[in-house]
N, C-alpha and C positions, 0 to 999 in steps of 0.2 A: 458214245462215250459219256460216261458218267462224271458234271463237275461239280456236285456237292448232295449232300446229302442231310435235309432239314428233318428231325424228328425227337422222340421222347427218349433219353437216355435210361433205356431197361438194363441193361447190364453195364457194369463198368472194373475193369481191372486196371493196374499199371501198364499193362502192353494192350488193352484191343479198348472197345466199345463196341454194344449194340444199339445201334438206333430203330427204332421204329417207329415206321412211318404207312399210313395207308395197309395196315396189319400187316406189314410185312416188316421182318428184321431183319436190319444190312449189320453184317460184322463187319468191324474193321480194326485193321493192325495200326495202333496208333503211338505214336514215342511217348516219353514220362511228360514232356512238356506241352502235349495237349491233353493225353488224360488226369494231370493232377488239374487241369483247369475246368473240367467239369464234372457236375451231382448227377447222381442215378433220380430219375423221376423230372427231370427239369427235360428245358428242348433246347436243343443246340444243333446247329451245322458247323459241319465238317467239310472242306474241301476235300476232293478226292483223286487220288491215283490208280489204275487200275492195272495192274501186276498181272498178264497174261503169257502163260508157256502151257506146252502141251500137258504139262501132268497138274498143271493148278492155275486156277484164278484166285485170286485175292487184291483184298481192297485193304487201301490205307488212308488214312484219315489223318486232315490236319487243320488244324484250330485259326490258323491264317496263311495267307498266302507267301507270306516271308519264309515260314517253315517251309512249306512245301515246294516252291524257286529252290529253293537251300538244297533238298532232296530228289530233286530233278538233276540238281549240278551234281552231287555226289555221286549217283548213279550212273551219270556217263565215266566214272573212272572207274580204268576196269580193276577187276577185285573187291569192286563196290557193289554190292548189289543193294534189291530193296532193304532186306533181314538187319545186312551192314550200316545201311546210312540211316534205317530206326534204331538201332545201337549206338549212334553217332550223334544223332539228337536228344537221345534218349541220357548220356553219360554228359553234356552241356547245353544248356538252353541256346538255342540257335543265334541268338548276336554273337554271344561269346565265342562258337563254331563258328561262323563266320570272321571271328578276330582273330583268330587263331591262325585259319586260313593266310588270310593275309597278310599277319606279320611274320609267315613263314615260323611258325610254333611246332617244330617236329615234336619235341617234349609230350607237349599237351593231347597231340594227335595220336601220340602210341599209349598214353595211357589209356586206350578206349579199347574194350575187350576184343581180339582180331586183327588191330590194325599193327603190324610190325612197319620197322624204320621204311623199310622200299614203300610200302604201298601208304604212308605217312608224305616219302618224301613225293611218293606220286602225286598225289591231292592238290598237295604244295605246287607242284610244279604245270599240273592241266589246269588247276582251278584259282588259284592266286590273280590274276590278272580278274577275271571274272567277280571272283568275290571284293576283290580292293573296292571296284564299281560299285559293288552292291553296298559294302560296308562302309564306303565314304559318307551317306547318308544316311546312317542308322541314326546318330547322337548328334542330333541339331541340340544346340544350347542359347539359354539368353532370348533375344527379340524372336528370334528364329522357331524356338519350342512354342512359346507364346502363339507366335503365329500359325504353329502346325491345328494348336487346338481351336485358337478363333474361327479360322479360315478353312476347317476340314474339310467341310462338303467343298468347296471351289478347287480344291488340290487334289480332291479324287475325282473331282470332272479331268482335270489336266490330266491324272493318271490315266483313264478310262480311255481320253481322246490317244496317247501315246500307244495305250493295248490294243485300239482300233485301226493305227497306224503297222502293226506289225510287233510292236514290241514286245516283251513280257511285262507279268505284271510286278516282279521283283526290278526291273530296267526300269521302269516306269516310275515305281517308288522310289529307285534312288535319285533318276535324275530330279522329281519333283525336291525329293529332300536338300540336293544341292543347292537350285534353284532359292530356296527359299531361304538359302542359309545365308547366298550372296545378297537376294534381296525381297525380305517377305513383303514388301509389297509391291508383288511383280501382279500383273493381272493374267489371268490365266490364256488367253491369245498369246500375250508375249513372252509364256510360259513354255508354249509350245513350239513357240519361234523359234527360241533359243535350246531349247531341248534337244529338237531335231541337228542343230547344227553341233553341238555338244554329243549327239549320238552316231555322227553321221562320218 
C-alpha cells in the first residue's frame, strides 16, 4: 500500500499531478484544492489512495490528511465513488464540505456536479454524525489558535500516539483540536488520557 508520495512536480493540471520521483512518474487524480496548492518544478508530497478494480488502478493524491479522512468518508456512501468525492472537494475547499456536511446543507451539496437531492440527503444522513466530530475541531479561535501554532510539534505527538492507538488520523486531529480548545495547556499524557475517554 502506497502512503504518500514525495517528489518533483513535472506536470500539473487542475485535476491530476505528476510527481517524479527516483525517475519514475506517479500520476495522480487530485481535487482543485490540492493542485491549486502546488508549482510545476518544486517538490511536494502527496498523501495517497489507491483506487483498485479490475479494469483500473488509479492513484489519488492529497495535500493533507484532513482532505483525504474527508474522501475516505465520502466514498463509503454509496453513489459516491472516488471520480465523485474529487468532484466534491474539488467544487469546495474541504472545511467548508465538511460544514456543510454537518449542518445538514442539502442546498449546497446538490450544487456539486452529480449529486441529486437523495444521494445529497444520503451524505447528510451516513456521514453527519462522523463529520460533526471531525468538524467540531476545525476552527479553534483565541488562546486556543495561539496555542495550536506555539505548541505544534507536542499536539502532533498526541495525534500520532492516538493513530498508534487505532484511531485515524482525521479522529485524531479533532480530538486533539477539542482538547485544546477546553484547555491549551493540557500536557500531552493527559491529553491522551482524556482523548481516549472522550473517544471511547
Amino acid at each position: 500500500m502506497i502512503e504518500f508520495i514525495r517528489g518533483t512536480v513535472s506536470d500539473l493540471t487542475p485535476t491530476s499531478v505528476v510527481l517524479e520521483t527516483g525517475g519514475v512518474g506517479y500520476f495522480l487524480n487530485t481535487s482543485l484544492n490540492t493542485s491549486s496548492r502546488l508549482k510545476e518544478g518544486e517538490t511536494a508530497k502527496l498523501l495517497v489512495y489507491e483506487s483498485i478494480r479490475e479494469d483500473a488502478y488509479d492513484l489519488f493524491g492529497f495535500i493533507d490528511s484532513f482532505e483525504r479522512e474527508l474522501f475516505l468518508l465520502l466514498i463509503t456512501v454509496k453513489g459516491i465513488g472516488p471520480s465523485s468525492a474529487r468532484t466534491m472537494l474539488s467544487s469546495y475547499p474541504p472545511k467548508d464540505l465538511a460544514r456543510y456536511i454537518a449542518e445538514e446543507n442539502t442546498t449546497a451539496l446538490k450544487g456539486v456536479k452529480g449529486v441529486g437531492a437523495r444521494t445529497a440527503e444520503r451524505i447528510i444522513v451516513e456521514l453527519k454524525n462522523k463529520i460533526g466530530d471531525l468538524y467540531s475541531g476545525l476552527t479553534p479561535s483565541g488562546s486556543a489558535a495561539a496555542a495550536l501554532t506555539d505548541r505544534r510539534e507536542e499536539y502532533e505527538e498526541a495525534e500520532k500516539a492516538f493513530v498508534a492507538l487505532g484511531y485515524t488520523p482525521a479522529q485524531a486531529k479533532a480530538v486533539v483540536a477539542k482538547l485544546v480548545k477546553a484547555n491549551p495547556d493540557m500536557g500531552i499524557n493527559e491529553m491522551v488520557r482524556q482523548g481516549l475517554r472522550l473517544m471511547n
